[in-house]
TORKENU-419206 format. One record per residue (C-alpha): x, y, z; residue in three letters. Coordinates in steps of 0.1 Angstrom, whole numbers, padded with zeros to 4 digits, always signed. Each point is the difference from the previous one (the first is absolute). Layout:
<atoms>
XYZAla
...
</atoms>
This chain:
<atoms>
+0850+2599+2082Unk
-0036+0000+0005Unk
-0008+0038-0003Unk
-0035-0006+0027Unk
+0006-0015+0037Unk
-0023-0031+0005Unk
-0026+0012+0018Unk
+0002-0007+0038Unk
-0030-0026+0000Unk
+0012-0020-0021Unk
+0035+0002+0017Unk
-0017-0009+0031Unk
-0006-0040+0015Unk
-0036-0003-0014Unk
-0005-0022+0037Unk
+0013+0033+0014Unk
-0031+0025-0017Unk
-0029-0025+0009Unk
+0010-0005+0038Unk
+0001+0043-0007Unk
-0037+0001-0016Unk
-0010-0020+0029Unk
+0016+0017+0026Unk
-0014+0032-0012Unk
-0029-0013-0007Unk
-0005+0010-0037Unk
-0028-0022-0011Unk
+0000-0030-0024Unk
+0039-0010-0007Unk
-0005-0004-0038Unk
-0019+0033-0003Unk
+0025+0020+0019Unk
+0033-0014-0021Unk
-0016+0000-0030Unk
-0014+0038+0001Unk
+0036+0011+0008Unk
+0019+0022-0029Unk
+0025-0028-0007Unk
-0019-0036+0012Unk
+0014-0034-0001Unk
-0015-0024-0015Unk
-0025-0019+0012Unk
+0014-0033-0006Unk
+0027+0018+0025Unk
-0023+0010+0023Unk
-0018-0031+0005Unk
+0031-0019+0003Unk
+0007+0024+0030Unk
-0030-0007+0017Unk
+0002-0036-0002Unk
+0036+0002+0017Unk
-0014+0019+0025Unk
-0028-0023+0008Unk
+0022-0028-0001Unk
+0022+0012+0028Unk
-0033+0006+0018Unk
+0005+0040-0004Unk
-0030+0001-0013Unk
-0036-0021+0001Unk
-0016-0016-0029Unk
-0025+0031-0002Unk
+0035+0022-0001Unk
-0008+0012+0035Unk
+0033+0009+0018Unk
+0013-0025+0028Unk
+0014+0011+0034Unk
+0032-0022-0015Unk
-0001+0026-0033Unk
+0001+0031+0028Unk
+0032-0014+0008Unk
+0015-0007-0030Unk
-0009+0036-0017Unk
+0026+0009+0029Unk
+0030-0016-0018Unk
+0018+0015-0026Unk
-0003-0038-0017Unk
-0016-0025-0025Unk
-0027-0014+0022Unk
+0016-0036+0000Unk
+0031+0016+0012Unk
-0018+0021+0025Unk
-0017-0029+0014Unk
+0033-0018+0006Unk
+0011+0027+0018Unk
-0031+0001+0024Unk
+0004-0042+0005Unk
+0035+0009+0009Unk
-0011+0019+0026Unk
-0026-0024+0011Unk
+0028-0033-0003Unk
+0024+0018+0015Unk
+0022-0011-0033Unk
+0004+0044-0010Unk
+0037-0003-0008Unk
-0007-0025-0029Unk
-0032+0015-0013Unk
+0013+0038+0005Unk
+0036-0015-0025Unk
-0026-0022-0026Unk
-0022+0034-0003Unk
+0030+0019-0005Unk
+0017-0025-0027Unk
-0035+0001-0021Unk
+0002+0033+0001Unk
+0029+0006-0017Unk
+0028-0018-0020Unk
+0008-0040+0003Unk
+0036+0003+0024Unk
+0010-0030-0022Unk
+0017+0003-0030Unk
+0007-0020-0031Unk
+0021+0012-0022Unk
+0007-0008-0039Unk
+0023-0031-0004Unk
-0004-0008+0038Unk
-0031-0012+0008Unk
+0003-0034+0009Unk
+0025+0008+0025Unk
-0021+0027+0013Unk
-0033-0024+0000Unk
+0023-0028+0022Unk
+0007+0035+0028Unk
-0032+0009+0000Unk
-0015-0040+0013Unk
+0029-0002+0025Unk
-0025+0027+0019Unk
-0031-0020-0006Unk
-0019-0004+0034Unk
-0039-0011+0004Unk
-0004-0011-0035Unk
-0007+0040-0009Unk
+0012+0027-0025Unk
-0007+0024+0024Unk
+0015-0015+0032Unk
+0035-0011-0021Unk
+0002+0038-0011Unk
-0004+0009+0033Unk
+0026-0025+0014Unk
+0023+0018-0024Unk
-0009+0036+0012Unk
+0006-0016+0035Unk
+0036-0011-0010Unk
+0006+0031-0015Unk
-0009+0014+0031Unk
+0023-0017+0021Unk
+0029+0003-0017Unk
-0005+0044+0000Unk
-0003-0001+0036Unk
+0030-0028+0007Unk
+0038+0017+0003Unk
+0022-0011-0027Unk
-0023-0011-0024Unk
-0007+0013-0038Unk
-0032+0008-0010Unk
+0013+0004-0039Unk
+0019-0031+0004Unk
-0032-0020+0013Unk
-0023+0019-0025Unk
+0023-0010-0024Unk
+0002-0038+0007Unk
-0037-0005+0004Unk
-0013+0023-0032Unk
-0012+0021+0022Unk
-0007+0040-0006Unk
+0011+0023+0030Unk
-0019+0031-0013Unk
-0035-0025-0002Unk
+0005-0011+0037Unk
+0012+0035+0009Unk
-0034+0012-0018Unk
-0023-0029+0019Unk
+0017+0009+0029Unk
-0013+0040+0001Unk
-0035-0009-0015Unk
+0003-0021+0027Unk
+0001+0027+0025Unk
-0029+0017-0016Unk
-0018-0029+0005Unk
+0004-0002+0033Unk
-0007+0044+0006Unk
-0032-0011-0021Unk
-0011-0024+0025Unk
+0007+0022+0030Unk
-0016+0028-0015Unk
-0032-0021-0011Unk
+0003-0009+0043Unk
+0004-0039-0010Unk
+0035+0001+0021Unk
+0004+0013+0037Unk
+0033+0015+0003Unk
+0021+0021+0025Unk
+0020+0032-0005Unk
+0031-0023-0006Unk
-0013-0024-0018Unk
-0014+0026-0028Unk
+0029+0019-0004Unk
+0019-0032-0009Unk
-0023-0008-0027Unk
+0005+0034-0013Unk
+0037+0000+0002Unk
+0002-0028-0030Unk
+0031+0014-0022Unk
+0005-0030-0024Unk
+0029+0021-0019Unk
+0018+0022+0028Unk
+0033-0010+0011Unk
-0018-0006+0033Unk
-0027-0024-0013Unk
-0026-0009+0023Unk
-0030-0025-0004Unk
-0035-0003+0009Unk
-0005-0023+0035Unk
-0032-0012+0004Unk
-0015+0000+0034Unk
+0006-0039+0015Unk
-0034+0001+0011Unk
-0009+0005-0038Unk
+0022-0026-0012Unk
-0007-0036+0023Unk
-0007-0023-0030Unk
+0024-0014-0021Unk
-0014-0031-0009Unk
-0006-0014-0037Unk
-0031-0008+0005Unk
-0014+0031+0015Unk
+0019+0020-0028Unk
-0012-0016-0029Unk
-0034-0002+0015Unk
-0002+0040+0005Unk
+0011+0003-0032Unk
-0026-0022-0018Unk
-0028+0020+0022Unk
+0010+0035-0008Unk
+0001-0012-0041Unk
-0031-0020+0006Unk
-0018-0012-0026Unk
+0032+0001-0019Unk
+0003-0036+0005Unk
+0016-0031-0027Unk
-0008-0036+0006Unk
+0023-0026-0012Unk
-0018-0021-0030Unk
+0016-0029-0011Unk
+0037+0012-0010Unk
-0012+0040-0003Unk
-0017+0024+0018Unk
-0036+0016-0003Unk
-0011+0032+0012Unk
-0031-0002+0027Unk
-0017+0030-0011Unk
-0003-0010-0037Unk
+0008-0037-0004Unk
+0025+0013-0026Unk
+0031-0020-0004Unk
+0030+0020+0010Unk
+0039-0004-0001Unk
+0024+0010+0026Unk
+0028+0026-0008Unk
+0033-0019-0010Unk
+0015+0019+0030Unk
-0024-0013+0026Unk
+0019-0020+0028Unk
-0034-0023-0006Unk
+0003-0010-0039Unk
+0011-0032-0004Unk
+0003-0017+0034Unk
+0000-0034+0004Unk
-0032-0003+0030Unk
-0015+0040-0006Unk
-0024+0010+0019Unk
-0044-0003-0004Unk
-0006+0037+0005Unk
+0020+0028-0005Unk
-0008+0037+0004Unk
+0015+0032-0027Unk
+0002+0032-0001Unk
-0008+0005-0042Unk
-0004-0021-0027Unk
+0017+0017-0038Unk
-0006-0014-0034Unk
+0032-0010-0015Unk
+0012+0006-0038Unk
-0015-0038-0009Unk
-0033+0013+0013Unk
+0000-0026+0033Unk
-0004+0017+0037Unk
+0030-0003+0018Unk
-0010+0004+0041Unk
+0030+0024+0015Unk
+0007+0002+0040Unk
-0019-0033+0012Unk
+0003-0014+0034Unk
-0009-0035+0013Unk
-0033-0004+0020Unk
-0013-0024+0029Unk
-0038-0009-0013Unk
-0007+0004+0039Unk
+0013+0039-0004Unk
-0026+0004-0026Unk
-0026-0014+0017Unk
+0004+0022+0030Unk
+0004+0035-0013Unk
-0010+0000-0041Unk
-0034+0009-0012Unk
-0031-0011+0015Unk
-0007-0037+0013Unk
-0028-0013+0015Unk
+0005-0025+0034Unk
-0027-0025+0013Unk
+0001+0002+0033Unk
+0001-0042+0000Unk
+0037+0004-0019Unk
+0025-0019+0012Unk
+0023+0032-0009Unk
-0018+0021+0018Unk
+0002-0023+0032Unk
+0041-0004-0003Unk
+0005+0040-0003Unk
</atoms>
């Protein structure tokens, strides 16, 4: 046992202390982290920064954005954080409030020694919109339903489809903070009813209750609208298909996808797809985790900066 606590800042989300410098405006972000008692690196620091401007938290000159105001509100990653305002904005909450709480914590899915074909064929029988993120949350939906229908086994269903109950249990009350998050920061409008039901959520009591999202939160349901929320709150975490693998935008570096991935392997993938991180595996190649398919026509409309004529023929159909 380590006989010294790491020290808080380095404990911290480095994305966390620089939208904090700015906030507070402390001066240069560099200076200020790297004259603290116990810095990060710099290698870290930087890498912060460029997240941040990459969501558009910050500008090029490391200026904070009215977007980065927001975000500092959210107890998240700023990717994450972003999904939750778009969720808002979409009116798709439900979806992005569960995928926020699932990368936030432990996979629901498990795979256990000896059984992991079997458990790879029940996690695809979920698969919905050609996304990681969408199929686990098809699962956490099924889960759902069967805990709120009489005469129905959560342990038995868990069971069956390699599921863990004490993961979803888990997403379920992060869930919930989430949401008190987001009513806190003033992103949702609730009444007195409405509130107290999102701070009932008691995953574990023997009267379990669960977090219902306001239906005027929750219109959109559609693929398309899912997937593309997704791909702009992870924006410019971005893959295009290159002959039979993949290449990340931001670097041109060839990249893998995880063997889990609902997309590896399919016979017609699609051209773009969005992820949440990219991790080197044990044969040194990047394996691309979480990815979720991509209409080129989404990621013209809402990812990084494009240019119109106004003689376009685009411009003229919108």
């Amino acid at each position: 046992m380590a006989h010294e606590q790491t020290p808080e800042m380095l404990r911290l989300s480095l994305q966390d202390l620089v939208l904090r410098v700015k906030i507070c405006k402390l001066g240069n972000i560099d200076q200020t982290l790297s004259e603290a008692l116990d810095p990060p690196s710099a290698k870290n620091i930087r890498r912060a920064i460029d997240a941040l401007v990459d969501v558009k938290a910050l500008t090029v000159s490391e200026d904070l954005t009215p977007l980065g105001r927001q975000l500092a509100k959210l107890p998240l990653d700023v990717f994450l954080g972003k999904l939750l305002l778009l969720g808002c904005v979409f009116r798709c909450l439900d979806v992005a409030l569960t995928i926020a709480a699932i990368m936030s914590s432990k996979s629901p899915f498990a795979a256990p020694m000896g059984a992991r074909a079997l458990a790879d064929q029940a996690r695809l029988a979920f698969k919905k919109g050609d996304s990681d993120l969408l199929t686990i949350y098809n699962a956490y939906a099924a889960w759902r339903r069967i805990c709120t229908t009489h005469g129905t086994s959560e342990l038995q269903f868990c069971r069956k489809n390699f599921l863990s109950p004490q993961n979803l249990s888990n997403i379920e009350e992060l869930k919930a903070q989430l949401a008190t998050s987001l009513l806190d920061a003033g992103f949702l409008k609730l009444d007195e009813g409405e509130r107290m039901s999102i701070h009932k959520v008691r995953s574990w009591s023997s009267k379990r209750t669960f977090i219902e999202i306001p239906a005027r939160y929750d219109t959109n349901s559609s693929e398309l609208i899912l997937n593309s929320v997704i791909a702009w709150s992870f924006y410019p975490k971005l893959l295009k298909r290159d002959g039979k693998g993949w290449r990340n935008v931001a670097n041109n570096q060839p990249v893998s996808l995880h063997v889990t991935s609902v997309n590896k392997n399919v016979p017609n993938p699609p051209k773009w797809l969005s992820f949440y991180h990219i991790m080197q595996s044990g044969n040194k190649s990047y394996n691309a985790h979480e990815t979720s398919a991509v209409e080129p026509f989404a990621l013209i409309l809402a990812c990084g900066d494009a240019d119109f004529k106004a003689s376009s023929f685009l411009c003229g159909s919108l």
